[in-house]
N, C-alpha and C positions, 0 to 999 in steps of 0.2 A: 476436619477433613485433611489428609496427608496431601501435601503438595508434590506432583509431577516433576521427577527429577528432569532437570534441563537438557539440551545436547550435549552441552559441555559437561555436566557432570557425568552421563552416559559414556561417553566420548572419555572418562577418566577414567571410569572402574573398568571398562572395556578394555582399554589399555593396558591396564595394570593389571588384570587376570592374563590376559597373554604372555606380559613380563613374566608375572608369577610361574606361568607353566612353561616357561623357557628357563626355569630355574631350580635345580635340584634339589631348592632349599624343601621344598614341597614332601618329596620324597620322605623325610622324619620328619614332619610337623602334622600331626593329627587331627587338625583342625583345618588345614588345608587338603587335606587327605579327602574327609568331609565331606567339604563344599566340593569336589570335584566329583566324587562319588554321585553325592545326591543330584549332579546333576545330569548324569546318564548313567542310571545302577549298572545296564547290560552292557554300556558302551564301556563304562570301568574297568569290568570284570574280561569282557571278551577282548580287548585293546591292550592287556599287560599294565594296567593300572596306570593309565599315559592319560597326564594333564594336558599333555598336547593336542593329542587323537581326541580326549573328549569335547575339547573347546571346536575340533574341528567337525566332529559329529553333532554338536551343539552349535546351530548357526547365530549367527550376529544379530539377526532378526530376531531367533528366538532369546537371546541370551537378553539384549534390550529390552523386549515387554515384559521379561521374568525381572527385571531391571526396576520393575514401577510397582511391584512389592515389595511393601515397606519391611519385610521381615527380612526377606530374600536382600536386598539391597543393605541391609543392615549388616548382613552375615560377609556380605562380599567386602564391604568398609572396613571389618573387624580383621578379616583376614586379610585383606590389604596394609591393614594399618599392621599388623603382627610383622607381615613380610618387609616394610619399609622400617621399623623397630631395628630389629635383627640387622638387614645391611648397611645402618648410619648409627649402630652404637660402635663408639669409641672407647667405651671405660671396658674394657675385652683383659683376657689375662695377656693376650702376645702385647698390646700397647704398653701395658704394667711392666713386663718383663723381656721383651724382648723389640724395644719402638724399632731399633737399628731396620730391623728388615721389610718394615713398611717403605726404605728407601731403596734398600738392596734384597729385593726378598730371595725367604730359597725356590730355586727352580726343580723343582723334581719330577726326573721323570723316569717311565717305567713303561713298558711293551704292551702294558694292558691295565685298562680300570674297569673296577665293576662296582657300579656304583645300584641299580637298580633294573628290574627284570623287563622295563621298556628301550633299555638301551644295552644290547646284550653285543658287548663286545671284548667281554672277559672269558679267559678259559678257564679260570679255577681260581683256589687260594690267595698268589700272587697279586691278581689282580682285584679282588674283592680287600685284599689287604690295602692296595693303593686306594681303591675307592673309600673307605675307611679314614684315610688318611688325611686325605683331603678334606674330608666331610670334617675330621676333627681342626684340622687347622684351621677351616672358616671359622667353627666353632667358639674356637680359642681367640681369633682376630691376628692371626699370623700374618705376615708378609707372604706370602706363599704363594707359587704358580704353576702348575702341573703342564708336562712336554710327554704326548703319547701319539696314537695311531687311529685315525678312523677308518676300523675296516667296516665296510662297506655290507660285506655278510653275514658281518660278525664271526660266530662260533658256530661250530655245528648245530643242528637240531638233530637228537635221539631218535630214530624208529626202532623197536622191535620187530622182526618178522616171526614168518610162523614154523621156522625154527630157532627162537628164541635167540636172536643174533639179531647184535647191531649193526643197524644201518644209518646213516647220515646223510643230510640233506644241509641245504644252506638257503635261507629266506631274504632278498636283498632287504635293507635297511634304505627308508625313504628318509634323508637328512630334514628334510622339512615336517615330518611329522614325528619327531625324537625330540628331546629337551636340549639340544644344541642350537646352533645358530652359526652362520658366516661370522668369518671373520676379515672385518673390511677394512682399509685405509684411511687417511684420512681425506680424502674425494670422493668417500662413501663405495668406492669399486673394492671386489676379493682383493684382500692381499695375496699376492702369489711371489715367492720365493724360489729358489732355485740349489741343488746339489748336484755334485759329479757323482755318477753311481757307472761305474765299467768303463767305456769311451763315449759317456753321451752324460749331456748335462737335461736332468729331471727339473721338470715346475712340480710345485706342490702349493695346495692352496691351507687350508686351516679350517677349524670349526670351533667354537669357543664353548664349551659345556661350562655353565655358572653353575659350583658349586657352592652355596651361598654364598659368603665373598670372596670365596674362590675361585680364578678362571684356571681352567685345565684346555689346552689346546691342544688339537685332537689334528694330524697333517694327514695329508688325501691325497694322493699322487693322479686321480681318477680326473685329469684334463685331457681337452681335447687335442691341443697340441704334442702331449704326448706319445710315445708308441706305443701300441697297446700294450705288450708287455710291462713295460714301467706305469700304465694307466692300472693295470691290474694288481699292481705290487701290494696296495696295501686293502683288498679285497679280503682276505682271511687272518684270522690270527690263525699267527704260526702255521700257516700255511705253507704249503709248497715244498723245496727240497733245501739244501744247504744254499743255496744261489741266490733263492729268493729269502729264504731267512736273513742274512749279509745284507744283503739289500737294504730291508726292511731297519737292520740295526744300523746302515750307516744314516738311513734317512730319517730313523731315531732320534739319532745322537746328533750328526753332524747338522741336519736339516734344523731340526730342534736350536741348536743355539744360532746357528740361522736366521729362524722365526723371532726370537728372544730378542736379537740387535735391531732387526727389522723395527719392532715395538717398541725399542728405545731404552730396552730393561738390562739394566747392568747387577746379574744374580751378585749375593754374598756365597752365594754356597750353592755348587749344584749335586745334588743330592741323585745319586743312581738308583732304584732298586732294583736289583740285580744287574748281571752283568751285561743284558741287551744295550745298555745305553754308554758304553764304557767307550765309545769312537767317539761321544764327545770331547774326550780328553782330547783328541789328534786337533780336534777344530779349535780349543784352546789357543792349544801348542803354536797353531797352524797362525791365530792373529797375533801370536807374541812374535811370531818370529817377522812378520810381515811387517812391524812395531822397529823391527832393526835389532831383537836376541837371536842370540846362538840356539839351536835345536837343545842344547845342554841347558843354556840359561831357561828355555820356554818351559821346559820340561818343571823344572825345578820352582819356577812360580805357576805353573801348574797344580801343583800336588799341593796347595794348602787352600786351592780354591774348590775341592773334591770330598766329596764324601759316597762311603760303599757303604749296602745291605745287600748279604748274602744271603739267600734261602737254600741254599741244597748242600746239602751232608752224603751224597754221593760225586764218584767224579765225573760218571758219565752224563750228569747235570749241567755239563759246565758246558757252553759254547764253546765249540774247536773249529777251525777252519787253519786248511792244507796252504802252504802260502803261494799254491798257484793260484788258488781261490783269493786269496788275498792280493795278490798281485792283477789277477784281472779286474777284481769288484774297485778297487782304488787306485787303480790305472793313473786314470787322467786325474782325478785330486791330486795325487802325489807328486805326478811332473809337472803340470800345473802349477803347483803351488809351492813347488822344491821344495818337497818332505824328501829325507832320507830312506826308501823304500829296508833298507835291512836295518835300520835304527829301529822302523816303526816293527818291525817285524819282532826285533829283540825285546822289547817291551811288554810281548805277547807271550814272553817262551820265559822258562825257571831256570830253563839254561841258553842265555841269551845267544850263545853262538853254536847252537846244536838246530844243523840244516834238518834233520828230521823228527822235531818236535813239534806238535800243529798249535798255531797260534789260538792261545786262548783268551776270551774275553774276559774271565773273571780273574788271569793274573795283572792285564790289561790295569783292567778298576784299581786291584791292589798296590800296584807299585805309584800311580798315579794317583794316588786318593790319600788326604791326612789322615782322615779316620776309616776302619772299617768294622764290620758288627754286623752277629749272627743272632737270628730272631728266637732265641732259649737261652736260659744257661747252659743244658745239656749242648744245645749245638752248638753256641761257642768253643767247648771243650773240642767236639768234632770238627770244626772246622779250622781251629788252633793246630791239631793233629794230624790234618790233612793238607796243611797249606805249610806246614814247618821246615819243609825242604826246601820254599822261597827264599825264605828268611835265616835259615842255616843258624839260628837263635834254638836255647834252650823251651822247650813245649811251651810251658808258662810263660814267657815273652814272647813270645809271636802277636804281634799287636792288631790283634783283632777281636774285640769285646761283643758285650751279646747287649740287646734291648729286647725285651719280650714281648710279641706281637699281641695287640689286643683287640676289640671292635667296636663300632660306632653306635653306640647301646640304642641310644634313640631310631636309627636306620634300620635295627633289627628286630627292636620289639616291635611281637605281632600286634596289629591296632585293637583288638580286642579287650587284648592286656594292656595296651597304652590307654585305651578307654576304663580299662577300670582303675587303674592308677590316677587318672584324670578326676574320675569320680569322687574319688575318695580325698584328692587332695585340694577338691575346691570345695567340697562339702562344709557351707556355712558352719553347719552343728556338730564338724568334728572337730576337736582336742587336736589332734597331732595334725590336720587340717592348717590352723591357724600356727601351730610351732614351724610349721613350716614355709608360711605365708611370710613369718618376720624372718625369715632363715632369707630365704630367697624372692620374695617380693609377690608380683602376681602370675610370673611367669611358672607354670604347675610341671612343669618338663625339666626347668631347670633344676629341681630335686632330684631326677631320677638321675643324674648321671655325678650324683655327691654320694660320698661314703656314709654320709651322716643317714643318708635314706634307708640307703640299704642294711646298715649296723642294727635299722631301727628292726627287720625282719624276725628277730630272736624275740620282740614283743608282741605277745599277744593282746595286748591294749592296742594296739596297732594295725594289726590286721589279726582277725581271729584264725585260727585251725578251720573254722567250719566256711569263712568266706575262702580263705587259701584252700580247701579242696573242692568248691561250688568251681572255681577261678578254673580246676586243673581239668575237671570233669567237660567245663565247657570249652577250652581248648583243645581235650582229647575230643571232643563231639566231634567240632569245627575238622580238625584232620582227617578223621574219617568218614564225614562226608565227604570232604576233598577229594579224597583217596578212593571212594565209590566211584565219584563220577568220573574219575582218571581212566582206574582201571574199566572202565566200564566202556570210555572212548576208545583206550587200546585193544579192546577184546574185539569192539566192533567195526576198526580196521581192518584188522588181520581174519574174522569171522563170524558174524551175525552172532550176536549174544543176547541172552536173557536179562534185561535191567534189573527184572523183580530176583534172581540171584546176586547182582551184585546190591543190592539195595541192602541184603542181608548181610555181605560177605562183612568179615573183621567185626571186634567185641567192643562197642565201649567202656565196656568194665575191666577190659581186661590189661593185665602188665602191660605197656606198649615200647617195644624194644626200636629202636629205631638208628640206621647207620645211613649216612648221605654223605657221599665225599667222591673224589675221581677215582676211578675205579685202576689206579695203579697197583702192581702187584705184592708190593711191599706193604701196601695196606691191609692184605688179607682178609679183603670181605666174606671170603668162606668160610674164616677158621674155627665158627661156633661150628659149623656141620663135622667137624671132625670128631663129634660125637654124635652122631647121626641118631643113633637109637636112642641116646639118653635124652635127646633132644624131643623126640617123637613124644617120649610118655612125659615130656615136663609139658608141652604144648596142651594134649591131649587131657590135661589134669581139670577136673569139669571146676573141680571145689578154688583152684586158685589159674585160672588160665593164663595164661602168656602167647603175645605173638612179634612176630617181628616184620619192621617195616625197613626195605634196601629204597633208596634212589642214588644215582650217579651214572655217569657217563666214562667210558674207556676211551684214550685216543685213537685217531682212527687208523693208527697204523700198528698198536698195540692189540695182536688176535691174542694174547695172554691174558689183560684185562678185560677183554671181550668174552676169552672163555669163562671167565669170574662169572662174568653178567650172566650167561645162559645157563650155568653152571645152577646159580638161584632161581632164575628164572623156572627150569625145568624141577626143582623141587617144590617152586609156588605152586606148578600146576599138576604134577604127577606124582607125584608122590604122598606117602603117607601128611607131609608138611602143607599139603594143598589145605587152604585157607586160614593158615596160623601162622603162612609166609606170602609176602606179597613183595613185588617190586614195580615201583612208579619210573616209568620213562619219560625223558626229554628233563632231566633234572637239571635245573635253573634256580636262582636268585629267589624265586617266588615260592619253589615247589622245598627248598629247604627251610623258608619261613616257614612254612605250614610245619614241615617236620621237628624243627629244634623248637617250637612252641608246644605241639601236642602229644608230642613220646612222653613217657612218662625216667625213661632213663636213656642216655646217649653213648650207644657202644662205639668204641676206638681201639682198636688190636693192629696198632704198625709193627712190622721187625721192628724192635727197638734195635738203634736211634737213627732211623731214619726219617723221622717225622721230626722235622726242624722244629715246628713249633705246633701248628694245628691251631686254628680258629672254631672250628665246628663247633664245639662244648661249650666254650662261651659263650656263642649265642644262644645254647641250651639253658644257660644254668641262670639268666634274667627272664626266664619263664617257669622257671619249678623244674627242670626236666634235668635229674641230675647226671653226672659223668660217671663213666664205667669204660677204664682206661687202662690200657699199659702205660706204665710209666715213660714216657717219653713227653719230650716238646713239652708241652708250656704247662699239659697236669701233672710234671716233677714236681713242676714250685709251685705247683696253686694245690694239690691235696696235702691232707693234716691227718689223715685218717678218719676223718668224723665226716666231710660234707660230698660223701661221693663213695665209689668202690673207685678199689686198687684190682688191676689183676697182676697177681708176681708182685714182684719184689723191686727196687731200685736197683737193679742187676740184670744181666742177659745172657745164657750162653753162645759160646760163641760158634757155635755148629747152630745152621739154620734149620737143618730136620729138628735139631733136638730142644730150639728155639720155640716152634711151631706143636712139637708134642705135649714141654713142658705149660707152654699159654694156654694152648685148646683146654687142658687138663684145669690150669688154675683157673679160666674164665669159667666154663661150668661151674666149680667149684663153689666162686665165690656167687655166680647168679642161682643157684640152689640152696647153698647155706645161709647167705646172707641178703642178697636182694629178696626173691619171690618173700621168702616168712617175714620180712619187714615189711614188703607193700602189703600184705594180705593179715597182718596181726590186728586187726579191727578192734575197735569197743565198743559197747552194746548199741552206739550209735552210727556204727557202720565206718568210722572215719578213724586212719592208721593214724596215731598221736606219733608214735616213735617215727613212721615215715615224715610224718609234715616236720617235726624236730630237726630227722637232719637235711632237709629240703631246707630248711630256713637257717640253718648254718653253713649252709650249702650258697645261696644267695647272699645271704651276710656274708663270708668270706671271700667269695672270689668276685662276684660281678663289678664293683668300685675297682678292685687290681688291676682287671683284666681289658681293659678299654684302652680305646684309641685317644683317648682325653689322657690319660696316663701315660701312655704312649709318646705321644707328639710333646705333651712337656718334657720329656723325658729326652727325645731327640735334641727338645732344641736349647736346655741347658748341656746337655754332654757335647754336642757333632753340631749345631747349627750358630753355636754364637762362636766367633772367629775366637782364636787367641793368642 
């Protein structure tokens, strides 16, 4: 007879599931994924998959008598014990190689994280890059601490109306029912800190999001003693007009290292991603000189304690501000604290003494920063090209290198395929099972993010053809159910709809073409329609169908990329393309998982090279779902010609009509001649060999490259060890 766990030991695993879902380590552990799941399916699914919300829909009462099953309390031990594993190991790669920053770690920070679809306070790329980041330096066992924004309403949320135009709304964010937490003192009260923003000094409090041992502090202007205005500052990302954006980046930057002294942490290196956070250099400046240096001297031991990442390869990318903007938003800091207001000014300008050039943030980073680095090789090249007039050096010397962005392989694969991966690699009675057990131990997850895994993909002793297309069918299922029930919520928004026709709508047999990204204009999400007809009769094809799936969101003050969206939109439903084009709204974190797992191939058509680097693909190609790409950003250097389509050439012209005629022309091209007869060449047992072929050279070559594991070693032998 099983003995009754005690109070005290209730009293422990109780505990310790609350830590656990106050902690993002949850978020990529599949087994924690699990146990939260099973323990409210509906509460899981309809709550944004939040550990939080489900322990809170799961009461204490009930959580303790499920507690006195011995299966059930067994499962919660295992995954407790897993999560207490993970944040007290020490033998980590950053202890190995990089101990220094466990005393001095880097600080890095950035205007936005997106780490998961229950805390949506990211607007795009940028910041699902920083959340990436993060996730791999706990990963790794870095020194590391993230300095960003807790807005309060996050990001927009997507409507469609019925005329096929976006509209946006915003959902407050309840801080108590999200995987963060206060950030207290040591008398257990908020810490609250304080900055000069215009002629008034702001309190700001903190939230701490545990990235497994990573803390990311997230500041909140949203007190009461504040004026409303400055209470409301950091309520939206990227909110508001150029006043509140300033704003936002002084209390970034300057708040941020703020917080950091307050805590007692002396960074080695604080690391910017992008140029939002380039005012922390002024707060540097600001303690050296208060230290008894010169504004010259501060400057100067400044600039080795700095490191930049650029992402934009346009210039009207780059924060500008007029320097009456800049002379009101840093008013009272400045006299305050005798800063030179036209020193700080020149810092900002390429021409330091040209009163009418608008102070920009990202020359800011540069002149103040040791290192700086563009996330491609191609965008190095551009960004070396367009910043060459700072530096008045020959193209090739302009000292700004590239690192190429990757992602947090574990964070993105879909659980389905984490689950069968799981399967397969605990399986007593397999062979490569046990090869892989003495490889990496008992931990079955730590395989997937080594090369040696993935290399193994080219083996069919390894994984057969027939299980690698069971794998691809039941992911395609998985989407397009998703995708039923989506559009089927949208339809009956906007106008009472038939279920039983969406229940049939989209093929699971068929090609699944699939684009999700922000819907800027430079992306081109129409450009397949620029063959409209030839489009019609490829769709229309009964013997090999094809269709395609859009998600994404347009900014809301961008009616261009909005036209994009209704543009699709009004072909999904009226036109000859109605039901072989579909478009999912409210596109998030969650709704791109389901995409980059179940497409069967991942279109990307940028103006080349305005795509710095691109993440999307990547997280397609650790699911089977391979890239079909202009050569731009980061499929430069990850295609070979074998594990994906090219559209074009390693070249561009340089007229944008003749850009857009030449791509339309070679993307059909190449998805006629050579995509559709590859997926569809079957053999008598229905299953494409030559497609799974280069699907599995496709995953063999790039998913090990292309991650944030690669990535973040990569930052911190180049930019994070001092020298």
């Amino acid at each position: 007879m099983n003995k009754p766990l005690s109070n005290a030991e209730l009293n422990e695993i109780v505990a310790g599931l609350k830590k656990m879902s106050r902690n993002l380590w949850w978020t990529w552990t599949q087994e924690a994924q699990d146990f939260f799941y099973e323990r409210s399916p509906r509460g899981w699914q309809n709550m944004f998959h939040n550990a939080v919300a489900v322990l809170h829909e799961v009461s204490e009462q009930e959580l303790r008598a499920r507690l006195q099953d011995v299966t059930f309390a067994a499962r919660a031990r295992a995954v407790l014990q897993e999560f207490h594993n993970y944040l007290s190991e020490t033998k980590t790669w950053g202890h190995a190689h990089a101990p220094e920053l466990h005393k001095n770690p880097v600080a890095y920070f950035s205007a936005e994280f997106g780490w998961h679809e229950s805390l949506p306070i990211a607007a795009g790329g940028l910041g699902i890059l920083a959340g990436d980041h993060t996730k791999s330096a706990s990963d790794l066992g870095l020194g590391f601490v993230g300095v960003g924004l807790f807005y309060r309403e996050g990001y927009f949320q997507q409507a469609i109306d019925s005329n096929n135009w976006q509209t946006e709304y915003y959902n407050p964010i309840d801080p108590n029912n999200v995987p963060i937490e206060p950030l207290l003192n040591a008398d257990g009260e908020r810490l609250v800190c304080s900055v000069e923003v215009g002629m008034s000094v702001v309190d700001f409090q903190a939230w701490r999001a545990n990235v497994g041992r990573v803390p990311v502090y997230l500041l909140d202007t949203n007190l009461p003693q504040n004026e409303q205005h400055f209470r409301d500052l950091t309520n939206r990302v990227y909110g508001g007009d150029s006043t509140t954006r300033i704003m936002q980046e002084i209390l970034l930057g300057i708040g941020g290292v703020r917080l950091l002294r307050a805590l007692g942490l002396e960074p080695s290196t604080f690391h910017m991603n992008e140029g939002h956070a380039a005012f922390l250099t002024l707060e540097l400046i600001r303690e050296k000189m208060a230290a008894g240096k010169t504004f010259e001297e501060a400057q100067k031991l400044t600039k080795p304690e700095c490191i930049f990442t650029t992402h934009t390869p346009v210039e009207a990318g780059h924060d500008r501000f007029s320097s009456e903007l800049m002379n009101y938003a840093l008013q009272r800091y400045l006299v305050n604290l005798n800063l030179p207001f036209k020193g700080i000014l020149a810092l900002g300008r390429v021409k330091p003494d040209d009163a009418n050039e608008l102070f920009c943030m990202t020359v800011l980073a540069l002149k103040l920063c040791r290192s700086a680095n563009a996330v491609s090789e191609l965008h190095g090249q551009v960004s070396r090209q367009m910043w060459q007039h700072l530096y008045n050096v020959p193209e090739d010397q302009v000292p700004i290198g590239h690192i190429t962005n990757g992602i947090h392989l574990l964070g993105w694969m879909k659980g389905s395929v984490r689950q069968f991966w799981r399967k397969k690699l605990t399986d007593s009675q397999n062979g490569e099972a046990q090869f892989f057990r003495e490889k990496f131990g008992s931990d079955w997850s730590a395989a997937l993010n080594h090369a040696d895994f993935w290399k193994r993909m080219t083996d069919p002793a390894f994984v057969t053809d027939e299980e690698l297309w069971a794998l691809r069918y039941k992911v395609r299922r998985e989407l397009i159910e998703f995708a039923r029930r989506k559009l089927l919520l949208q339809q009956q928004r906007v106008t009472p709809g038939d279920f039983i026709r969406f229940d049939h709508l989209l093929n699971p047999d068929a090609l699944t073409i699939g684009f999700a990204r922000r819907f800027a204009t430079y992306k081109r999400a129409p450009l397949i329609f620029q063959q409209f007809d030839n489009i019609v009769k490829l769709v229309r094809d009964k013997q090999r169908p094809v269709q395609f799936m859009f998600a994404g969101k347009a900014h809301p003050r961008d009616d261009d990329g909005k036209r994009f969206i209704q543009q699709i939109i009004h072909l999904s439903k009226h036109s000859e393309l109605a039901g072989y084009v579909v478009f999912l709204e409210n596109y998030d974190i969650h709704v791109a998982r389901q995409m980059v797992a179940g497409c069967d191939i991942w279109l990307n058509n940028p103006r080349r090279p305005l795509e710095a680097s691109g993440t999307s693909g990547m997280k397609a190609s650790c699911h089977g779902c391979m890239g079909f790409s202009i050569m731009d950003g980061w499929w430069r250097e990850g295609y070979d010609g074998e594990n994906g389509f090219s559209i074009g050439p390693d070249s561009h012209p340089n007229n944008i009509e003749e850009q857009d005629r030449v791509d339309s022309a070679n993307l059909y091209k190449v998805l006629t001649e050579q995509v559709v007869p590859l997926f569809y060449n079957r053999d008598a047992s229905g299953i494409p060999r030559e497609w799974i072929k280069r699907m599995r050279h496709s995953m063999a070559t790039l998913v090990s490259q292309f991650t944030t594991d690669r990535m973040v070693k990569e930052y911190t032998t180049k930019y994070y060890h001092r020298k």
